[in-house]
Kinemage of the C-alpha trace (Angstrom):
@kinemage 1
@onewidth
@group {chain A} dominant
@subgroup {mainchain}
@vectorlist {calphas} color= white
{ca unk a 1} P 57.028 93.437 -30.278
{ca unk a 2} L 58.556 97.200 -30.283
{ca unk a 3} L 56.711 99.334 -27.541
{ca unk a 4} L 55.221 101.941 -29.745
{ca unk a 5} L 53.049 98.811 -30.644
{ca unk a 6} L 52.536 97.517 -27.370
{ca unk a 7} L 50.960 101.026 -26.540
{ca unk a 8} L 48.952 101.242 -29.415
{ca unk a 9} L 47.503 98.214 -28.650
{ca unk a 10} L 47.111 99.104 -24.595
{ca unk a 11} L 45.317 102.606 -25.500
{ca unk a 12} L 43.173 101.360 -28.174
{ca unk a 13} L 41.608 98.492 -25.954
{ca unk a 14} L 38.299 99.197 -25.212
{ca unk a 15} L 38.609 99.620 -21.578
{ca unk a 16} L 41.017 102.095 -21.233
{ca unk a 17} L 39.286 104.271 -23.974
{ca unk a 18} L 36.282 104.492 -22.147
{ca unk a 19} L 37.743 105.252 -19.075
{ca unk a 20} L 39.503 108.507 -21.103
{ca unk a 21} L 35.742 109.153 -22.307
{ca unk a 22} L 34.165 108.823 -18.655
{ca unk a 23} L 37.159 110.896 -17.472
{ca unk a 24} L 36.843 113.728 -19.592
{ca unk a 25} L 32.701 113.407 -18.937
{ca unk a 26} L 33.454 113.367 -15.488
{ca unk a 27} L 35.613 116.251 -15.202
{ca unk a 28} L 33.173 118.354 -17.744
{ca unk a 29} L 29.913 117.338 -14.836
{ca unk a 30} L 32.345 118.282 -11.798
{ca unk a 31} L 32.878 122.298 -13.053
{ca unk a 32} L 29.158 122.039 -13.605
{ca unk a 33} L 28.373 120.997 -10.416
{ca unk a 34} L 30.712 123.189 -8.996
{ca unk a 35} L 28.978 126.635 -10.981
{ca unk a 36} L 25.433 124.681 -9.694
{ca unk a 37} L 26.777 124.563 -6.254
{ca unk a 38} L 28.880 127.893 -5.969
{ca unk a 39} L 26.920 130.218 -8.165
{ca unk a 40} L 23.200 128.598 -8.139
{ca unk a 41} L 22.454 127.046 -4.524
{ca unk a 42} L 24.328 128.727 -2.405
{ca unk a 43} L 23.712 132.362 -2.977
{ca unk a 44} L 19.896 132.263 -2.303
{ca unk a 45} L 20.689 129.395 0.549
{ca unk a 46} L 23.323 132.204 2.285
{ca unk a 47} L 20.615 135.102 1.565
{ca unk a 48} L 18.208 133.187 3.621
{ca unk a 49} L 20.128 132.036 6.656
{ca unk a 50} L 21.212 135.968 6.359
{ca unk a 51} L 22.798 137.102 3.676
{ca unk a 52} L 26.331 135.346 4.147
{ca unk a 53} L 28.306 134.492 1.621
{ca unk a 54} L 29.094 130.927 2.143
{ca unk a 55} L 32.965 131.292 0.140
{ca unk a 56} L 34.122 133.865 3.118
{ca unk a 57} L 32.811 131.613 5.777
{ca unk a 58} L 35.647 131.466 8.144
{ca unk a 59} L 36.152 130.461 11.553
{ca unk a 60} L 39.438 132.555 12.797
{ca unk a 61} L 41.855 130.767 15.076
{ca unk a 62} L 44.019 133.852 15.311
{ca unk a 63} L 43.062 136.942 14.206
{ca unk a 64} L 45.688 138.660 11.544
{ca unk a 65} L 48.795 140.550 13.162
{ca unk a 66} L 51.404 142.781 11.394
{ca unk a 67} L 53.546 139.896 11.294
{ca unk a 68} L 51.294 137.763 10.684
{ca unk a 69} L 48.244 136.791 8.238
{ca unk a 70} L 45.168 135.366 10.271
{ca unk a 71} L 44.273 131.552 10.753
{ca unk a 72} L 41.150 130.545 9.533
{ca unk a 73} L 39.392 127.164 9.081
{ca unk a 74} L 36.831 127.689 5.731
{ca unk a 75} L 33.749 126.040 6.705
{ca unk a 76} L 31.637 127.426 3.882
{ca unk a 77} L 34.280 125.753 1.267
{ca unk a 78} L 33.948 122.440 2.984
{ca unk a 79} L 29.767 123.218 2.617
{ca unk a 80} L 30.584 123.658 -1.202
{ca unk a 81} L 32.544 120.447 -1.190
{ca unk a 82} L 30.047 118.684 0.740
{ca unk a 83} L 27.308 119.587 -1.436
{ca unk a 84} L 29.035 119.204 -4.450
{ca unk a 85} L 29.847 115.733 -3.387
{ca unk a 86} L 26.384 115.415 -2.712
{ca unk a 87} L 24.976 115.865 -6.182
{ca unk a 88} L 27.877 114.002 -7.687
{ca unk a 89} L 27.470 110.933 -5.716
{ca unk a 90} L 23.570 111.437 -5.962
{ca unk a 91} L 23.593 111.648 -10.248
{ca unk a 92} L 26.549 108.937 -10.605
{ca unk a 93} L 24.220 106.457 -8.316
{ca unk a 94} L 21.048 107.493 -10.756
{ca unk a 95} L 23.134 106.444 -13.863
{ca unk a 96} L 24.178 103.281 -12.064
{ca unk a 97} L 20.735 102.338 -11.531
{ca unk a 98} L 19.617 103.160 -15.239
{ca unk a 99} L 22.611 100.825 -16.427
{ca unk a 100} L 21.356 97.921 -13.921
{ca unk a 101} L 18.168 98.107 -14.513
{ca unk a 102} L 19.214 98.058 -18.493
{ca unk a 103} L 21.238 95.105 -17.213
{ca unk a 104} L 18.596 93.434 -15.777
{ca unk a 105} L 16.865 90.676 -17.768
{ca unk a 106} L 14.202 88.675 -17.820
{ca unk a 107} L 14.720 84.866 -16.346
{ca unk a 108} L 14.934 82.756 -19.240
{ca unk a 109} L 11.810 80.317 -19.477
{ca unk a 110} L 12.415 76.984 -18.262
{ca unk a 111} L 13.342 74.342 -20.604
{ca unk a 112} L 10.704 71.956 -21.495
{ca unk a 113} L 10.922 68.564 -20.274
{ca unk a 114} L 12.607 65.756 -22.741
{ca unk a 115} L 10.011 64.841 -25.195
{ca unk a 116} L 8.928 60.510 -24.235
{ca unk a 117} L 11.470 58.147 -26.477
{ca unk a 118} L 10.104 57.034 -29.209
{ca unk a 119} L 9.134 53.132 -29.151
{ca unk a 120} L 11.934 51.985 -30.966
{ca unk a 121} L 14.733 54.042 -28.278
{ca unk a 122} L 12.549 51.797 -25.626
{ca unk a 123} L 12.587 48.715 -28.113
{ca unk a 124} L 16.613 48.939 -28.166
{ca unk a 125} L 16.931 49.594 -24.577
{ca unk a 126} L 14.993 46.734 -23.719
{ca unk a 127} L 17.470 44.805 -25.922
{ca unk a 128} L 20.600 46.601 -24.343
{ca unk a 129} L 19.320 45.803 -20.897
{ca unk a 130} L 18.543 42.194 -21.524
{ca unk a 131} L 22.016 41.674 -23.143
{ca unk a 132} L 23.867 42.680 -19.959
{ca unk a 133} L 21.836 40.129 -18.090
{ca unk a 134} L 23.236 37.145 -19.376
């Protein structure tokens, strides 16, 4: 088999093309989150704790020098992340409940019980049974 085949036949298995179409989905809902998060949430949540903007939330280490820039750790980028994580985690665990509960069917009715053998099944077993006997 000559590999241009082989790989033709690999990327047009089901699996791996909907794992291309979840990717690209995925990737599409992540820079939506992110304008939710960065652009939606946080501005009025960093106007009411007092009008900080949560992207130049820094805690400096060591403040800049002429030689020097300063150190920082950015908390309010790890309180994006964190929240962003948040509502990804929250909507991916809302679809997997949709497709489990779509999943999710009825128990099948029990079988019904073997209808009674009809007198001549008995008849012959009777004569099956007593030929063994002798």
């Amino acid at each position: 088999m000559s590999m241009t085949k082989e790989f033709k036949e690999f990327a047009m298995r089901g699996n791996v093309v909907d794992l291309a179409v979840g990717l690209v989905l995925g990737v599409a809902f992540g820079r939506i989150v992110t304008v939710l998060v960065e652009r939606v949430i946080m501005p009025p949540l960093g106007l009411l704790i007092g009008g900080i903007d949560f992207n130049d939330l820094v805690i400096t280490l060591r403040e800049a020098t002429a030689q020097a820039e300063a150190v920082t750790i950015g908390i309010g980028e790890l309180v994006n992340a964190l929240l962003q994580f948040v509502i990804v985690a929250f909507a991916i665990f809302l679809v997997v409940k949709a497709i489990n509960r779509l999943k999710r069917t009825e128990p099948a009715p029990p079988e019904p019980a073997p209808a009674e053998p009809s007198e001549e099944a008995k008849l012959l077993r009777e004569i099956r049974d007593a030929l063994r006997t002798r």
